[in-house]
N, C-alpha and C positions, 0 to 999 in steps of 0.2 A: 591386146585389149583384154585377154583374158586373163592377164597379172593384175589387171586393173578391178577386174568384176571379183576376183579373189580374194584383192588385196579391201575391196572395200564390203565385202561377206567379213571377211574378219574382222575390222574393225564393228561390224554390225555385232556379231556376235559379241564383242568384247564389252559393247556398250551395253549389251543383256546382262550378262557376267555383272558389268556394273552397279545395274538393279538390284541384282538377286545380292549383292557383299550389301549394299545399301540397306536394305534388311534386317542384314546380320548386327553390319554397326549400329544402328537404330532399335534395334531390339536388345543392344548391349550397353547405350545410352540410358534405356529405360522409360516408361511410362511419363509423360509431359517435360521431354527433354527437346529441344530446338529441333525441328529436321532438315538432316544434312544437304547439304548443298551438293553433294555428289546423286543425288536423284534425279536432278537438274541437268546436270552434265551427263550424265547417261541417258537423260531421255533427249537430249540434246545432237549426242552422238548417235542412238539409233535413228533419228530423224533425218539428220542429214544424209548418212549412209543409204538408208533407205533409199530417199527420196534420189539419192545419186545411180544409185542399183537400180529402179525403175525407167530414170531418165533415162540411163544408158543402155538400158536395153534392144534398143533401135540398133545400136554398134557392135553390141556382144552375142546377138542374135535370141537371146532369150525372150521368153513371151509371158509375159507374170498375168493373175487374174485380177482384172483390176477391181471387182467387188473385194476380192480380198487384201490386199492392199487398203482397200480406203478404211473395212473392217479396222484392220490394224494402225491405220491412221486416229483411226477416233478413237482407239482404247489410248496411244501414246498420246493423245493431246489430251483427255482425260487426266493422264496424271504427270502432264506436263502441267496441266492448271493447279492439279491437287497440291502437286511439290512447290510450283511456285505460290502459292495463296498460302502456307503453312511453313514453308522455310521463308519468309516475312517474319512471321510472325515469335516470341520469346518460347512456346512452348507448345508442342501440338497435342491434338486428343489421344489418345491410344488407339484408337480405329484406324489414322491415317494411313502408320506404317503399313498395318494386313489389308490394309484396300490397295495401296499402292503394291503392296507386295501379290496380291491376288491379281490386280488387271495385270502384271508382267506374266505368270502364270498365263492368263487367260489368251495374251497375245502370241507368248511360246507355242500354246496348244493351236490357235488358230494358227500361225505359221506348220506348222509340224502335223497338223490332222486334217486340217482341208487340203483339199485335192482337184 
């Protein structure tokens, strides 16, 4: 089970990883270019993993806090709605990317600094 809780920490992680290149292409797209669909899929990927790392908790013996957890629920659904309501759409504002680039930050930090 512990291949399992590993195996799905890295894909979590990878789905961060995701965010942050999302960013980079998006900031090399330039100012009112479509936003990528890869924001989607990474915030998609950390959701799932997540939500599979918590459930399975019960099995791997780990004990997560679940205020924090939900913290980090509501910033990824945040810009789970941001990414989808603006990768709809022909062209986004220039604020979307650094907000969406900011809440991935702000969830790192809340993963990484609460305790």
């Amino acid at each position: 089970m512990e291949f399992v809780r590993l195996l799905l920490v890295f894909l979590h992680l990878l789905g961060m990883g995701m965010l942050v290149a999302m960013f980079f292409l998006q900031s090399r797209a330039g100012v009112g270019a479509p936003l990528n669909k890869g924001w989607l899929h990474g915030a998609a990927l950390q959701l799932v993993t997540g939500v599979a790392l918590v459930g399975l908790s019960p099995l791997t013996g780990k004990d997560y806090d679940h205020v924090k957890i939900g913290v980090k629920l509501l910033v990824l659904v945040v810009i789970g709605v941001l990414a989808l309501v603006y990768a709809r759409k022909a062209s986004s504002p220039g604020w979307v990317p650094r907000a969406l680039a900011g809440l991935v930050v702000v969830n790192v930090a809340v993963a990484v600094f609460w305790t």
